[in-house]
Residue frames as a rotation matrix with the C-alpha (Angstrom) as fourth column:
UNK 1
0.573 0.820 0.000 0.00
0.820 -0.573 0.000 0.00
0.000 0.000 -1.000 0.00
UNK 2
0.039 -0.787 -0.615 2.91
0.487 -0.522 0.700 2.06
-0.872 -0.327 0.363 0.56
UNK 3
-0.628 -0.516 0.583 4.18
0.677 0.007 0.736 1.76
-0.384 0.856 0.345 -3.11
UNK 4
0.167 0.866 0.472 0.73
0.986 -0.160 -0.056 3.04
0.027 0.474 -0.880 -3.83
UNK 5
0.927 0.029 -0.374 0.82
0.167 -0.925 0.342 6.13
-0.336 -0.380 -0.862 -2.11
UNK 6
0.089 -0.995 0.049 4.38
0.278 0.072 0.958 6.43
-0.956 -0.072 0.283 -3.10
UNK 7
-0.575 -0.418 0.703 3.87
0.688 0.217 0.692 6.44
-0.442 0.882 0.162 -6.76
UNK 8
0.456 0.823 0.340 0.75
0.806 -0.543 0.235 8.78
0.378 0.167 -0.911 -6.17
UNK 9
-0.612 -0.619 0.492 3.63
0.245 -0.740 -0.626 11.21
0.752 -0.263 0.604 -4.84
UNK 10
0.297 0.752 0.588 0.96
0.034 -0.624 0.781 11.32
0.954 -0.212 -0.211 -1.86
UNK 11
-0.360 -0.264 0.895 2.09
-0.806 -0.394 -0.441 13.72
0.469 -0.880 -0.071 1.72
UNK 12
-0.387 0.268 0.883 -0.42
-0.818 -0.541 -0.194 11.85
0.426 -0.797 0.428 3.80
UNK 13
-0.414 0.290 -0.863 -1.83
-0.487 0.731 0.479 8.69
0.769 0.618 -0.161 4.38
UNK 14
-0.068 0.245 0.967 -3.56
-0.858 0.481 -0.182 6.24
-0.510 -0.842 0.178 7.04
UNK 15
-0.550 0.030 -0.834 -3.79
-0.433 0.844 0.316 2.93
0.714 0.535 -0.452 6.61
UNK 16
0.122 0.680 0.723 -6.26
-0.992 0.099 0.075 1.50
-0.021 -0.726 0.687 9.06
UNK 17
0.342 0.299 0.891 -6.65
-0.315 0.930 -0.191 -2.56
-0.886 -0.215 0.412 8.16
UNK 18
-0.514 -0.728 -0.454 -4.32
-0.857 0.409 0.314 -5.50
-0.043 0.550 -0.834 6.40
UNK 19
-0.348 -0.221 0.911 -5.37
-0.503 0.864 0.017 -8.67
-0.791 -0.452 -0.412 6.07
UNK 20
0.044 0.029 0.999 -7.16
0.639 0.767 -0.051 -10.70
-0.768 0.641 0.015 3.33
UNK 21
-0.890 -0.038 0.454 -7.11
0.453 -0.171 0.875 -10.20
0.044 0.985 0.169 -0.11
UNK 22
-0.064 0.971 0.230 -11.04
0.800 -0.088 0.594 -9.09
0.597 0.223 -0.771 0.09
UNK 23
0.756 -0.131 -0.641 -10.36
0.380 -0.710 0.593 -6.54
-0.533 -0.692 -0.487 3.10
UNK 24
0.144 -0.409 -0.901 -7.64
0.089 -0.901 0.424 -4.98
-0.986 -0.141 -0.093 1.19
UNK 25
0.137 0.364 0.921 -8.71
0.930 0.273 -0.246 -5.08
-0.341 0.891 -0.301 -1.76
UNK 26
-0.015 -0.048 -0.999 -7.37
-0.151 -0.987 0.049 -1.77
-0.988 0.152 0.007 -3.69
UNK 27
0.208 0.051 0.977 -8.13
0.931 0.297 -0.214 -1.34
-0.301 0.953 0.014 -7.95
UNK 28
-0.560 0.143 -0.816 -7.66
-0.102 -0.989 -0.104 1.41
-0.822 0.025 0.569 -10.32
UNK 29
-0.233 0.420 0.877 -10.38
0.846 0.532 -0.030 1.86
-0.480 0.735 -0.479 -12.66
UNK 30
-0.709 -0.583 -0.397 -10.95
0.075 -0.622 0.780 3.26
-0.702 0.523 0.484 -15.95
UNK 31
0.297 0.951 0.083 -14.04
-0.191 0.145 -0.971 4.01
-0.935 0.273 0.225 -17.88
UNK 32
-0.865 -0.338 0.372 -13.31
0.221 0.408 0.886 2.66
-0.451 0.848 -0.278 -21.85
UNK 33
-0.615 0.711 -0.340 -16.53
-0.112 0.348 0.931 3.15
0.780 0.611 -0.135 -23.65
UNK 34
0.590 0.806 0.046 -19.54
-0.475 0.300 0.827 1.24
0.653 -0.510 0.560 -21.92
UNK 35
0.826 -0.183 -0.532 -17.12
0.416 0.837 0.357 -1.00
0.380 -0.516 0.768 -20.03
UNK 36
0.827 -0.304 0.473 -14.42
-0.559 -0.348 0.753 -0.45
-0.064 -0.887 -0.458 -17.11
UNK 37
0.242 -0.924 -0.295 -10.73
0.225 0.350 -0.909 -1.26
0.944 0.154 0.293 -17.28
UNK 38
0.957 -0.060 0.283 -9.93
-0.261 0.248 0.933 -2.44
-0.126 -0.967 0.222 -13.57
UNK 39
-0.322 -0.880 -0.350 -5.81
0.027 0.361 -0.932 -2.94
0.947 -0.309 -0.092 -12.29
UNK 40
0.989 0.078 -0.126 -5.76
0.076 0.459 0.885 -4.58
0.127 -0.885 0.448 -9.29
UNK 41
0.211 -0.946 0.248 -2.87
-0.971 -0.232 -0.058 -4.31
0.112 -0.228 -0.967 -7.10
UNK 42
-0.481 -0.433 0.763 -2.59
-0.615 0.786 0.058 -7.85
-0.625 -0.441 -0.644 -6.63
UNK 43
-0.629 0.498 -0.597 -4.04
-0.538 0.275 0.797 -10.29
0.561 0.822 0.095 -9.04
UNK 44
-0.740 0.383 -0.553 -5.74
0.440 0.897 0.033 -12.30
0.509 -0.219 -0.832 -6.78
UNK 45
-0.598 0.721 -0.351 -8.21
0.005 -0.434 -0.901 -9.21
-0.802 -0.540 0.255 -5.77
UNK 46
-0.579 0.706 -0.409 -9.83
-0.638 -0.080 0.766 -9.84
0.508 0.704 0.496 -9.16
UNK 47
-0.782 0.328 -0.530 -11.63
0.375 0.927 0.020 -12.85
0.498 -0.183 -0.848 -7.15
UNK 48
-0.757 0.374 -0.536 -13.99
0.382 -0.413 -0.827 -10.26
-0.530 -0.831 0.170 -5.43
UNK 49
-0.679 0.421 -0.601 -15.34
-0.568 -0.820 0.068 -8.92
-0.464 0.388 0.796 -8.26
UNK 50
-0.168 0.629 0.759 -18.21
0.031 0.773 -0.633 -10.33
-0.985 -0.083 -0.149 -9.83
UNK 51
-0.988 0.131 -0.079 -19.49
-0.065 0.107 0.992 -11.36
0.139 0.986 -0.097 -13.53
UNK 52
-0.107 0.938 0.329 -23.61
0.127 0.341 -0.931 -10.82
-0.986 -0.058 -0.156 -13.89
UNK 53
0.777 0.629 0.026 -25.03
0.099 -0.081 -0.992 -12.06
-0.622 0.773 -0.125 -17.20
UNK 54
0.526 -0.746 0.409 -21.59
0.850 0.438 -0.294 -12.94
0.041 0.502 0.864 -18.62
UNK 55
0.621 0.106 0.777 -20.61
0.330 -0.934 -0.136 -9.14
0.711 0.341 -0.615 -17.87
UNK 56
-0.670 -0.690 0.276 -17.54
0.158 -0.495 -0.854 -7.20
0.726 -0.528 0.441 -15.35
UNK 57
0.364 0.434 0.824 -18.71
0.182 -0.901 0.394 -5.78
0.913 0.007 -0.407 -12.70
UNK 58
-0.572 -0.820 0.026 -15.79
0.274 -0.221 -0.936 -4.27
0.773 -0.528 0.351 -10.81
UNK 59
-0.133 0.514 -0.847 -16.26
0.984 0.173 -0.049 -4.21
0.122 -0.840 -0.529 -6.74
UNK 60
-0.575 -0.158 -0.803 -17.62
0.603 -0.746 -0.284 -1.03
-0.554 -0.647 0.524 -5.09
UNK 61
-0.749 0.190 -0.635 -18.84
-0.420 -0.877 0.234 0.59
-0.512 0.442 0.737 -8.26
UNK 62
-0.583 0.624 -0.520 -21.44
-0.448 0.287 0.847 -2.23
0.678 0.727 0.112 -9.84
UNK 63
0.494 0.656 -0.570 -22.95
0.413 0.399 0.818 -3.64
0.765 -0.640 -0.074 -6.45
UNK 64
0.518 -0.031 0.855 -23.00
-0.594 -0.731 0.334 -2.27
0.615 -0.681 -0.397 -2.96
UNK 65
0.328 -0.105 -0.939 -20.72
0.386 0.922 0.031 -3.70
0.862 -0.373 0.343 -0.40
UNK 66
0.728 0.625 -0.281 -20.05
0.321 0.052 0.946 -3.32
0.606 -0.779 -0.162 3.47
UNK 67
0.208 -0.920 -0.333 -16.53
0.905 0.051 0.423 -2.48
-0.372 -0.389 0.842 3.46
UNK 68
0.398 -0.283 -0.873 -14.88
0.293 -0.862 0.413 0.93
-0.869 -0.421 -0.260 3.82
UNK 69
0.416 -0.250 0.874 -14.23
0.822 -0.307 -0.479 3.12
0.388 0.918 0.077 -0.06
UNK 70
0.216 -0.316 -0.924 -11.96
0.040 -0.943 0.332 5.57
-0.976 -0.109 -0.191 -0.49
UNK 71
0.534 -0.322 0.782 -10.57
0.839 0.085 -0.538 7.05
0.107 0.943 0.315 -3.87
UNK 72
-0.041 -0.814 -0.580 -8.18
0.414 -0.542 0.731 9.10
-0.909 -0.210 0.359 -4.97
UNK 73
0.786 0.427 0.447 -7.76
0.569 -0.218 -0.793 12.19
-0.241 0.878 -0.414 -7.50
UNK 74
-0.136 -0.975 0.174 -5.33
0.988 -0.146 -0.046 13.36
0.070 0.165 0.984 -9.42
UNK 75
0.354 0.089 -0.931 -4.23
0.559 -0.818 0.134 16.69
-0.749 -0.568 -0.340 -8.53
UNK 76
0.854 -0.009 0.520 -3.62
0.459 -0.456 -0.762 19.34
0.244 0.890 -0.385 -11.31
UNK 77
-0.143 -0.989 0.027 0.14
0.972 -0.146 -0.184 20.37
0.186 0.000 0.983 -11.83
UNK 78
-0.575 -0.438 0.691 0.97
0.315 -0.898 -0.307 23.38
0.755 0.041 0.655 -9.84
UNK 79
0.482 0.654 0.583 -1.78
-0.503 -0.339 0.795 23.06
0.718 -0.676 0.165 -6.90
């Protein structure tokens, strides 16, 4: 999670909770068109996400779940 923040050049951070693959579960996603280009930091957090009707649908953003979201935005050069 470090690296993350690290590579996001970001000041500040908490982490709060480690442990499975489903509890830290971290993606970045991309809209393409109609459909969503998902990187997972780990390959084995694709296993959370689900397929309805033969179809993606990346965690957090295609069905509600019970665990804690944050996201992150890029910041415009010079703020």
């Amino acid at each position: 999670m470090a690296r993350v923040f690290q590579a996001y050049r970001c000041r500040y951070a908490m982490h709060l909770d480690m442990n499975a693959l489903e509890h830290t579960y971290l993606a970045v996603y991309k809209r393409e068109g109609p459909s969503w280009l998902v990187q997972h930091l780990i390959q084995g957090m694709s296993e959370v996400d689900m397929k309805t009707k033969g179809q993606y649908v990346p965690r957090f953003l295609g069905y509600p779940d019970n665990r804690d979201f944050f996201y992150l935005t890029r910041r415009e050069p010079g703020q």
